[in-house]
N, C-alpha and C positions, 0 to 999 in steps of 0.2 A: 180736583179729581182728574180733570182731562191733562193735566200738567202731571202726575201720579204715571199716568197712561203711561204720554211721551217718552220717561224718563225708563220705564220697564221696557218701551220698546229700544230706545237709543241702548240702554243695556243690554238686551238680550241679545240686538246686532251685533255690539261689541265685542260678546263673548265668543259668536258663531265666528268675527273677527279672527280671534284670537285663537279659538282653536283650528281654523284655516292656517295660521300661520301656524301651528304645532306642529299641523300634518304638514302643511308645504318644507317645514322642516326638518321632520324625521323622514319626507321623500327625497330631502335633498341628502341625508346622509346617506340614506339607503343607496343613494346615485353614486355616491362617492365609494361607498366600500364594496357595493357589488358592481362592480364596474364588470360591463361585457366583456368578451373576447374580443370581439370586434374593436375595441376602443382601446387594446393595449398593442402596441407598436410591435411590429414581427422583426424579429431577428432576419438581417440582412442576410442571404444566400452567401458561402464563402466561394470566394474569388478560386478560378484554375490558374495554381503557379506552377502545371505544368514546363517546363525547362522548355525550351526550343527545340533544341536538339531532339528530344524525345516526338514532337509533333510531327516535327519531319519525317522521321525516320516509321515511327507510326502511323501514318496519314494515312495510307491505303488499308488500315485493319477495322475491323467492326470495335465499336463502341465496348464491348465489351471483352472481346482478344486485346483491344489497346488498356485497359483497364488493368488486365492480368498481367501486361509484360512490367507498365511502370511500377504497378505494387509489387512486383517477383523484382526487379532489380533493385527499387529504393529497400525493399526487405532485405536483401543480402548486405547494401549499403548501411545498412544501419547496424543488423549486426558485426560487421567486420569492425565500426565504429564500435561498438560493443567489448570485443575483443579487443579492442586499441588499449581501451580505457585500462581493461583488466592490467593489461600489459604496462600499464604506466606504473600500477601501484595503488593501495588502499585508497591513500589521500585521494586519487584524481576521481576513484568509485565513489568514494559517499559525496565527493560534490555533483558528481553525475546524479547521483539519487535526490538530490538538495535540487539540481535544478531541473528534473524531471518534474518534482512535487510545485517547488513554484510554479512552472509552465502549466500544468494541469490544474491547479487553482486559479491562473490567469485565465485559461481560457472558461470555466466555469463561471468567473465572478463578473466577469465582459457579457457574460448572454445572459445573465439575470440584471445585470447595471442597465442594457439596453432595454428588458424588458419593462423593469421596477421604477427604471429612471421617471415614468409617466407618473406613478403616485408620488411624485418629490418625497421621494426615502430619503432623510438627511445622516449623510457621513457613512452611505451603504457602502464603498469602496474601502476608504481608510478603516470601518470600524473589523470589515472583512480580510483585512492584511494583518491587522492589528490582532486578530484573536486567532489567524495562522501562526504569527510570531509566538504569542504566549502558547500555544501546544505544542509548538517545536521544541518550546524550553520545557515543557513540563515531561515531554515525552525522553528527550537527548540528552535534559539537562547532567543527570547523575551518570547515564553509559558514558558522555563524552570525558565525565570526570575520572571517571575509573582509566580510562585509558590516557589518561594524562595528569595520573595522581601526582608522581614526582613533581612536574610543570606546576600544578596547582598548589602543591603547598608551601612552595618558595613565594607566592602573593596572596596576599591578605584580604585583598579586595575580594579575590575568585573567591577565595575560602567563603568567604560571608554570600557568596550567590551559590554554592556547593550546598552550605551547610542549612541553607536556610530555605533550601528549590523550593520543597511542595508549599511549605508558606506564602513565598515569592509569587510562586506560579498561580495559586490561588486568589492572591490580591490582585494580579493582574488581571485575573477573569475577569473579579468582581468588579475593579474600576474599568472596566470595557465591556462590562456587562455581559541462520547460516542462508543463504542468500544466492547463490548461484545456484543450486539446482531448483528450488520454485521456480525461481523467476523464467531458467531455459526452458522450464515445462510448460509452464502457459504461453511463452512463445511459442514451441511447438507444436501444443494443440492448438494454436488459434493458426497457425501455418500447414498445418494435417488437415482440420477442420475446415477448411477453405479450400484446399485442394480437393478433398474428396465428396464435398458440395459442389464445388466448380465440374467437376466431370461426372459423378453419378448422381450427385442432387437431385432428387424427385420428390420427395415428401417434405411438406413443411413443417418444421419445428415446433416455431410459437409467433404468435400472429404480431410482436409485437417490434420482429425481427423476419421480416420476410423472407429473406437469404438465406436465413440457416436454415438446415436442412437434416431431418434424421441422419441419412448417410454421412456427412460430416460429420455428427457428433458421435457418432460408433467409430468412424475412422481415426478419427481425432483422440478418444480415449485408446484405443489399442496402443495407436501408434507414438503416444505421450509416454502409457506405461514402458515401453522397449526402450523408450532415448533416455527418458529418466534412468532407467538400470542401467544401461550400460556408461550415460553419462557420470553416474555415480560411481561406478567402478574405475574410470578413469583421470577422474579427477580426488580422487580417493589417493590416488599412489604419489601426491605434489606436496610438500609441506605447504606450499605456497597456496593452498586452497582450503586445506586442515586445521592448521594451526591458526590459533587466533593473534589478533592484532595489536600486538602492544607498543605504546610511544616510550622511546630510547633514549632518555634526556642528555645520556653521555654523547650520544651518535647525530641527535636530533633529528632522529628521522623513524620509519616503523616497522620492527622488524616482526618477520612471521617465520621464526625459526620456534622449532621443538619435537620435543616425542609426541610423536600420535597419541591421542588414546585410544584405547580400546575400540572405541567406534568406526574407526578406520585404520586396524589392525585385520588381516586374513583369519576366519576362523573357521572350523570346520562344522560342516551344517551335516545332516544325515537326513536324506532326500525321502519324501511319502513314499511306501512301499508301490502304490499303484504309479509313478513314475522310475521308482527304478527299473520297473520291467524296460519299458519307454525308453530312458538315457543309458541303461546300461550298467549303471554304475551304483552305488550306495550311499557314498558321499560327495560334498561338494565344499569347495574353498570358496568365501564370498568373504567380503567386508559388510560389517552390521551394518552400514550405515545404505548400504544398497538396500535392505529390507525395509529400510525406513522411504527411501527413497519411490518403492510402492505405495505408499500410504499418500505421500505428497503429490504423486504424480495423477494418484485418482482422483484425489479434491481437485486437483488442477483440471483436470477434463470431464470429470462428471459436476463439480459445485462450482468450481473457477466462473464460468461461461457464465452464469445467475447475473455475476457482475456486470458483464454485459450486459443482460437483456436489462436489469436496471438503468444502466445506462441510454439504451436503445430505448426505453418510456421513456426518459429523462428528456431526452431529445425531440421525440415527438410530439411531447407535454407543449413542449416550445414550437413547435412545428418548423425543426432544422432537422438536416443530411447528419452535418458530424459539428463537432465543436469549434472547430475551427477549419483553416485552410494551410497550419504548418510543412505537412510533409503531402503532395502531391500523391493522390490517389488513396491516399490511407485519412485522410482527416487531419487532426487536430493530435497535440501528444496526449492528449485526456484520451481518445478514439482506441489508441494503442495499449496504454496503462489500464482501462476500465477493468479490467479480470484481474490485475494486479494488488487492487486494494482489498479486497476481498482474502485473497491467496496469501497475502503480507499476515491477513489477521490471524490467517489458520496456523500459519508457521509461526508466527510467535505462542499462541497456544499450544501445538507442538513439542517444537520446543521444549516450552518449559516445564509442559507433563510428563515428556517421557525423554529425554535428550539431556537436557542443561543440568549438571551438577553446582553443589556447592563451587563458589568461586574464591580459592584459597587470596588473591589478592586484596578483595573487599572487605573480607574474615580477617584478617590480619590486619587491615587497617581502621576495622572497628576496635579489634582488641588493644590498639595502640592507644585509644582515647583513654581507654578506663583508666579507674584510677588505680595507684597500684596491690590496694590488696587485692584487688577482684582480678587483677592480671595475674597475681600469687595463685588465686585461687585456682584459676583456670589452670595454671602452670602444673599444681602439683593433681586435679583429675585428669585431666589429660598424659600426666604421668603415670599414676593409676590403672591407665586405660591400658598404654603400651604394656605396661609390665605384666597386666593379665593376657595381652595378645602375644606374650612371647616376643617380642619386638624390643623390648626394654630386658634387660639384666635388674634383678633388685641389688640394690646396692648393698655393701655390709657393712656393718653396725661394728666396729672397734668394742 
């Protein structure tokens, strides 16, 4: 009996044993996944590569006068590099866009590696290059093709990554588990937006952006819609900005000759009666694509900015200034682009609501696959079609 005892006490120890080490257990996991703030490694301050030359020359101004001169000159620097690019030519633009987009995922993927690096997240870097790559091709894969149909269907290879993208594109996931006026308008306002903060700024915006400032964002929309219109109107009258971009296998190279369409054709508008008193006048000569250019300019300085402030929790989340220390006084190229990503999505939506028509190039090289009665077919409704548009003569019957 007293041996009975022992053995229920050596047991019931055991058990208490045992469920101490349950709990020591599921405290030690809870340790691991909820890990403090305190114990996750802070993103290092970025370095000032302010230039020299700029130090010097600045050394006598307040911290904040020096501030405004190096952003107001590297700002003109960069758009003039802006306009370089244009100047070069398509090609040299979409590789500017290519490595705008790498650099601003470099600097994103650097301040989460620095932060995540403490939970040993294995293959966080590589599997995060690795599933930029596969969007690039699921997003560019088909546009780049179109524009280099000729090129592609003299290789066999290309053919079979052409014809096969979203498959492609999708196995990739699973085993890894018009463009100049947006883009000058979110420049703009965030260049309005800043000035007219920097000198009237009194009210604050949103808490998560300290700097901005109501008067900025009213100055900033006014003065986005004006540049947009007028930048549209003048970039309106260049084939070289109109016409789209096609690859010249004879020439090898891309040529951006053609007729306008419609959209950037003069047309005549017939002005609200409570403005003609106003201008005088009753009609007005615009290009369509100026009225379009009000729509983009307002997402640009009223929803554009959002991007940012996104951005602006993004950063504080981490407890950093800017994403990097690339361009002196501005940040990082993510700091610069943040309103960008945003503003790209609206314009492709855009776009292709009310802007993009059928693309007779793509249409014509679907219809070249069929087989040929269904090419027959097409052939003779689409004949059909002309000849009740007037456009066709019926032919006679002997």
């Amino acid at each position: 009996m007293l041996e009975l005892r022992k053995r229920r006490a050596g047991g019931d120890h055991e058990a208490e044993s045992i469920t101490d080490k349950d709990v020591d257990g599921e405290d030690g996991l809870g340790e691991l996944d909820l890990r403090s703030d305190a114990d996750v490694p802070e993103v290092p301050p970025p370095r000032d590569r302010t230039p020299e030359v700029f130090r010097k020359a600045l050394s006598g101004l307040s911290s904040r006068w020096k501030n405004w001169w190096i952003r107001g000159i590297l700002t003109l620097a960069m758009i003039s590099f802006f306009f370089l690019v244009i100047y070069m030519g398509s090609f040299m633009l979409m590789l500017l866009v290519l490595s705008i987009q790498v650099k601003c995922f470099h600097e994103i993927i650097t301040i989460g590696y620095r932060v995540y690096h403490s939970y040993d997240l294995p293959w966080f870097r590589t599997l995060s290059w690795y599933f930029l790559l596969c969007v690039n091709y699921f997003f560019y894969g088909e546009t780049v093709a179109d524009y280099f149909a000729t090129f592609v269907q003299r290789r066999e290879q290309l053919q079979f990554l052409i014809r096969y993208h979203r498959f492609i594109s999708f196995t990739l996931y699973l085993a890894g588990r018009r463009f100049l006026v947006p883009i000058s308008s979110v420049i703009c306002n965030d260049i309005a937006a800043y000035i007219f903060g920097f000198f009237f700024g009194r009210t604050p915006l949103i808490k998560l952006s300290p700097k901005k400032t109501w008067e900025g964002f009213i100055g900033g929309f006014f003065t986005t819609v004006v540049f947009g219109f007028i930048v549209a109107y003048l970039l309106a009258q260049y084939q070289y900005f109109v016409c789209p971009v096609e690859y010249n296998s004879e020439t090898n190279r891309f040529d951006t000759e053609c007729e306008p369409s419609e959209l950037f054709q003069l047309q005549k508008y017939t002005i609200p009666p409570l403005l003609q008193v106003v201008l005088g006048r009753e009609t007005v000569n615009l290009y369509p694509f100026q009225l379009h250019s009000i729509a983009l300019s307002t997402f640009a300085s009223l929803i554009g900015p959002f991007g940012g402030f996104f951005a602006s929790g993004f950063k504080r989340a981490f407890k950093i200034k800017d994403f990097a220390d690339t361009i002196p006084g501005h940040g990082g190229i993510m700091d610069r682009f943040d309103c960008q990503y945003l503003m790209a999505t609206f314009v492709h939506v855009y776009i292709t609501s009310f802007i993009r028509g059928p693309n007779p190039s793509k249409l014509l090289k679907q219809l070249l696959v069929l087989q040929p009665e269904q090419q027959l077919n097409v052939y003779k409704t689409l004949k059909s079609h002309l000849i009740e548009k007037g456009i066709l003569r019926p032919s006679l019957k002997g």
